[in-house]
PARO-499554 format. One record per residue: residue number from 1; x, y, z of N, C-alpha, C in turn. Coordinates in steps of 0.1 Angstrom, whole numbers, plus 5000, padded with zeros to 4 digits. Example, Ala and Ser with C-alpha at 12.3 -4.5 7.8 and 13.67 -1.06 7.14 Angstrom:
2
NODE	1	5132	4943	5078	5123	4955	5078	5132	4967	5078;
NODE	2	5128	4978	5071	5137	4989	5071	5129	5000	5079;
***
This chain:
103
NODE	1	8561	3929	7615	8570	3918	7617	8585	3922	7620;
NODE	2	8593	3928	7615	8602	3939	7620	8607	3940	7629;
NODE	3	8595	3948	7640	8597	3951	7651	8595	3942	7662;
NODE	4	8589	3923	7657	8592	3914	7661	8607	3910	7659;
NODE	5	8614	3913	7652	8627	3905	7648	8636	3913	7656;
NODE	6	8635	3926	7654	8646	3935	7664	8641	3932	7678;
NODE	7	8628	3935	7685	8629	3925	7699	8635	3916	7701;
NODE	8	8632	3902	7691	8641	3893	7698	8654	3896	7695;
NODE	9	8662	3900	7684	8679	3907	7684	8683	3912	7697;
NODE	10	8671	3922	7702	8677	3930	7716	8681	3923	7727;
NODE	11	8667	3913	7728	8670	3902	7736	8677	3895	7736;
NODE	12	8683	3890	7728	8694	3876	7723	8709	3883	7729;
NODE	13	8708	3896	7723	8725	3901	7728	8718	3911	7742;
NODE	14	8710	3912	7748	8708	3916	7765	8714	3904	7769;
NODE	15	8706	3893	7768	8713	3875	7771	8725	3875	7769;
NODE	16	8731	3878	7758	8744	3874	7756	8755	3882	7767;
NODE	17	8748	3893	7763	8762	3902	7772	8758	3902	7791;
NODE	18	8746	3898	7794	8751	3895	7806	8756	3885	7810;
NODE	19	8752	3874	7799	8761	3856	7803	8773	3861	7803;
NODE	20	8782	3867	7797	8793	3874	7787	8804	3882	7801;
NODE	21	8793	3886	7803	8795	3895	7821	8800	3885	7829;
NODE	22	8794	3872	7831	8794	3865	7844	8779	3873	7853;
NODE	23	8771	3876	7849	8760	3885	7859	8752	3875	7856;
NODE	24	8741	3874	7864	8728	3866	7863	8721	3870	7850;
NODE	25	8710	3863	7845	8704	3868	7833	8687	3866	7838;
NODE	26	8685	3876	7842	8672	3878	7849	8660	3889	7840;
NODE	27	8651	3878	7841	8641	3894	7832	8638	3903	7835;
NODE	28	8638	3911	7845	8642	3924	7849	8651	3932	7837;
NODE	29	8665	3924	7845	8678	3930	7835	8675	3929	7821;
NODE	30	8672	3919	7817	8670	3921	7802	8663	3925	7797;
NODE	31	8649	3932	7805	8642	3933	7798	8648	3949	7801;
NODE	32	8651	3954	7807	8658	3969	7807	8669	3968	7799;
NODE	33	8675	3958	7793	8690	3961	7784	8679	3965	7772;
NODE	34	8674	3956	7771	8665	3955	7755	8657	3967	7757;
NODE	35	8654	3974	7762	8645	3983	7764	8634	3985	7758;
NODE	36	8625	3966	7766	8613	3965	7764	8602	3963	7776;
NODE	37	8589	3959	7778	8586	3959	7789	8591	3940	7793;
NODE	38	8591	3943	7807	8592	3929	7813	8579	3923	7810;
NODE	39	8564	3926	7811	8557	3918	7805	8561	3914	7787;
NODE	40	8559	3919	7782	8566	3917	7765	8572	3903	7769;
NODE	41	8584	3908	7779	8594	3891	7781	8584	3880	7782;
NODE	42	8578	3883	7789	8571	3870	7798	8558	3869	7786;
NODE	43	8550	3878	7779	8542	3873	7771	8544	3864	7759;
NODE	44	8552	3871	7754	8561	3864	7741	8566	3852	7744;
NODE	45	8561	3846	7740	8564	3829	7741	8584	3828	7734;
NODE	46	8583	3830	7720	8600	3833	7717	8604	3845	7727;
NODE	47	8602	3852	7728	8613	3863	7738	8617	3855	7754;
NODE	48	8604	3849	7757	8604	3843	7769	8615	3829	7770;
NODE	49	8612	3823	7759	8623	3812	7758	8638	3817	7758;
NODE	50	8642	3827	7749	8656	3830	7750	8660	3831	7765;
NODE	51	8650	3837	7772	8657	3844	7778	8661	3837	7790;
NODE	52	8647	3821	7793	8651	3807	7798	8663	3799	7797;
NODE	53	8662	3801	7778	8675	3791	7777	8691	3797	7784;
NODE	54	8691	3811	7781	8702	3821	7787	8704	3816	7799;
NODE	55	8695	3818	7809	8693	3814	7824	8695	3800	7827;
NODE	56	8690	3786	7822	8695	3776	7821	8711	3774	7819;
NODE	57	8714	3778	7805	8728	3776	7807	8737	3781	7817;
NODE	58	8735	3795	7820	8744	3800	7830	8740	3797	7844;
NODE	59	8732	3788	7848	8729	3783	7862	8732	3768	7862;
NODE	60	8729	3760	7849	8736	3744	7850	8749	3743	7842;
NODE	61	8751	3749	7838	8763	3744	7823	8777	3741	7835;
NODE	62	8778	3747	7847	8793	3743	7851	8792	3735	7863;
NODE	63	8776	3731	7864	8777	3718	7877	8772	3707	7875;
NODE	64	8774	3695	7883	8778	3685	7881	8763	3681	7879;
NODE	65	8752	3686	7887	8741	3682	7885	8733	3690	7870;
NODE	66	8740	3702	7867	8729	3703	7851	8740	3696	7841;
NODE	67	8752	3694	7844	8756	3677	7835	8746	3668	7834;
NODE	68	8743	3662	7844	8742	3651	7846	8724	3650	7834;
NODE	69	8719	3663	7839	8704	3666	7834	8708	3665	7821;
NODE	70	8714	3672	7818	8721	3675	7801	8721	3661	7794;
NODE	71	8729	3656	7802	8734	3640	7796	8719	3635	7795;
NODE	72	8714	3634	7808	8699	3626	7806	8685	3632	7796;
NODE	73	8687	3644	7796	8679	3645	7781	8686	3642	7768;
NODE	74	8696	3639	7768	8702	3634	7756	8702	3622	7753;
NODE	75	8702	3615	7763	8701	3603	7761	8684	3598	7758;
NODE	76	8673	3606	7767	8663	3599	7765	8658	3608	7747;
NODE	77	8666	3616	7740	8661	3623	7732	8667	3612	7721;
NODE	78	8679	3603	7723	8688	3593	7719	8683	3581	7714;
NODE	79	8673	3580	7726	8664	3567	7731	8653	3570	7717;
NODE	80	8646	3579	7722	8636	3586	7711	8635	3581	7694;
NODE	81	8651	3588	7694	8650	3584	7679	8658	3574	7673;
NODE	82	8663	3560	7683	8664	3550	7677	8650	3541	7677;
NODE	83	8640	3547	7691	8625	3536	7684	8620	3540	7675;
NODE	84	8625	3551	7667	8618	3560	7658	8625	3548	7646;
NODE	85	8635	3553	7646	8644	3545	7634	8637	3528	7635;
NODE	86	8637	3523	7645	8633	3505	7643	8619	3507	7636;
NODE	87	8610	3517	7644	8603	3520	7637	8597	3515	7620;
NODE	88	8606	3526	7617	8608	3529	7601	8616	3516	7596;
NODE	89	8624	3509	7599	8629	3496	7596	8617	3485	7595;
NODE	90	8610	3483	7603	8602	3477	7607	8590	3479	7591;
NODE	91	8589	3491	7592	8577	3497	7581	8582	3488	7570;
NODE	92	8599	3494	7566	8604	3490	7552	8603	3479	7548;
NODE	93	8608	3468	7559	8607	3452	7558	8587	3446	7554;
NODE	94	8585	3454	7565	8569	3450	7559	8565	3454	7545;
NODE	95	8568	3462	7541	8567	3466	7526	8570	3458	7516;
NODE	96	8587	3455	7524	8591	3450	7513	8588	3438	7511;
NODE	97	8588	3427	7521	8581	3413	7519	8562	3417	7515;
NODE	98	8558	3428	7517	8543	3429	7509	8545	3433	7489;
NODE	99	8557	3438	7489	8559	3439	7478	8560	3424	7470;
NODE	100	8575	3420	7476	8576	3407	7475	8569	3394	7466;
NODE	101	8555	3395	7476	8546	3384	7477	8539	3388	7463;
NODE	102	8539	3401	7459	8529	3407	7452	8540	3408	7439;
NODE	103	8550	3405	7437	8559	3407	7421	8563	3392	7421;
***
């Protein structure tokens, strides 16, 4: 397990210091900073994600269109967990008038 934890360390700061750079963050490059194989990148479900999320930010974070995306999963993630919350309102009120009826 270990030598899963230091992979993704290598990877997290290959990501960091090329975002850091202004350079692309491509798995090529990272997977040569980290000096792992490029498959490893792409197999590893967590190494593969970092190295997405890296790439996402530094390709949308300063235009108007991965704002816009940004905003809109936040909002439907917003959306999410207020039906969640009426949800659970919904539950308590029923409870409690079953309590209610029942004391």
């Amino acid at each position: 397990m270990p030598a899963d934890r230091d992979e993704l360390a290598w990877v997290e700061a290959a990501c960091a210091k090329l975002a850091a750079a202004g350079q692309p963050v491509t798995f090529a490059e990272v997977a040569a900073r980290a000096r792992i194989s490029r498959t490893t990148l792409y197999r590893r479900a967590d190494l593969r994600a970092v190295v997405e999320e890296h790439r996402a930010r530094g390709q949308d974070a300063s235009t108007l269109t991965g704002l816009a995306v940004q905003i809109d999963q936040l909002r439907r993630s917003l959306e999410a967990v207020a039906a969640k919350v009426r949800r659970h309102e919904e539950t308590i009120r029923r409870l409690e008038r079953a309590r209610r009826k029942r004391g």
